[in-house]
C-alpha positions as CSV (number, residue, x, y, z in Angstrom):
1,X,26.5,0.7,8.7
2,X,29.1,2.5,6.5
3,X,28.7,5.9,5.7
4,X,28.5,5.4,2.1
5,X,25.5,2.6,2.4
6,X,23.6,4.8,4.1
7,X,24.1,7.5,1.7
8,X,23.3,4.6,-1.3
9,X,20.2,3.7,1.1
10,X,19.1,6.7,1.3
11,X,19.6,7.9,-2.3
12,X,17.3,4.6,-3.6
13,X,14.8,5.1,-1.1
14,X,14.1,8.7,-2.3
15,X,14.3,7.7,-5.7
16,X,12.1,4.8,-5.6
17,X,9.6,5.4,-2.7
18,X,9.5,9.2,-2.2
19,X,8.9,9.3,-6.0
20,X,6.2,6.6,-6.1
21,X,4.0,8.6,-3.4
22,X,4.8,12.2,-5.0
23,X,1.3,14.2,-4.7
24,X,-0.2,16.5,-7.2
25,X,0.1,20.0,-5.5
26,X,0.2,22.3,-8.6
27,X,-0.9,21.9,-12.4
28,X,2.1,20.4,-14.1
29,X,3.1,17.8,-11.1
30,X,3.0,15.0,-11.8
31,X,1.3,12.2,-9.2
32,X,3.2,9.0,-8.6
33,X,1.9,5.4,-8.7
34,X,1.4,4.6,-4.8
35,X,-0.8,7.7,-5.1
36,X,-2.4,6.6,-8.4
37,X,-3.0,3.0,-7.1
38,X,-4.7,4.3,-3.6
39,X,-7.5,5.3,-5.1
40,X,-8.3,1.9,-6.5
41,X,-7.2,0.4,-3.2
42,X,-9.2,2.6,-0.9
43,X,-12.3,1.8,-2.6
44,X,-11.5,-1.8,-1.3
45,X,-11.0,-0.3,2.0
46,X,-14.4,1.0,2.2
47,X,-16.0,-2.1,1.2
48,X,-14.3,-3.9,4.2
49,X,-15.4,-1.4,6.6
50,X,-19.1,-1.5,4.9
51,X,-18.5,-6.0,5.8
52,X,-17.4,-5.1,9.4
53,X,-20.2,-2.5,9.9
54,X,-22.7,-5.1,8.4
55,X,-21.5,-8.7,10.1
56,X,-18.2,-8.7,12.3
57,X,-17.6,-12.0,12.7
58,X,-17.9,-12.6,8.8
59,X,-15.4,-9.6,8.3
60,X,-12.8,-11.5,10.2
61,X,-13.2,-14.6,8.9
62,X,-12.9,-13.5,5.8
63,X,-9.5,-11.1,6.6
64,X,-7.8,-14.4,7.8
65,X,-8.9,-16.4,4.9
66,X,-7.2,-13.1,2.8
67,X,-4.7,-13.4,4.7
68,X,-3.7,-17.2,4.7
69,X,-4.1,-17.0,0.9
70,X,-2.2,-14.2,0.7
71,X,0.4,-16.2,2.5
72,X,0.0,-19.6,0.7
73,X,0.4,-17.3,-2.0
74,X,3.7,-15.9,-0.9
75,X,5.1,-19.5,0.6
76,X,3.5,-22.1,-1.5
């Protein structure tokens, strides 16, 4: 890898993903969207752990049938 990929690598990855998942640590910050969207996304979290705690082998039945749609979704 040439020096100046790396350099254009790293420039778009702090300007796309470091940006995205910036935190609020003072008053005027402002919070980026992977931050935003994890609290929308945790609360999913917690409802699988809540499944698993409940029945485990409906919890992994229904994580592979996520995750075949999920790749249906991506292949089909």
């Amino acid at each position: 890898m040439s020096n100046l990929l790396a350099k254009a690598f790293n420039r778009a990855f702090s300007r796309l993903v470091m940006a995205a998942s910036a935190t609020k640590n003072l008053d005027g910050d402002r919070v980026g969207g992977l931050n935003r969207a994890f609290q929308y996304l945790y609360q999913i979290r917690l409802l699988g752990k809540r499944i698993k705690n409940y029945n485990k082998t409906f919890y992994c039945i229904l994580k592979w049938i996520l995750f075949l749609s999920l790749l249906y979704a991506i292949v089909g």
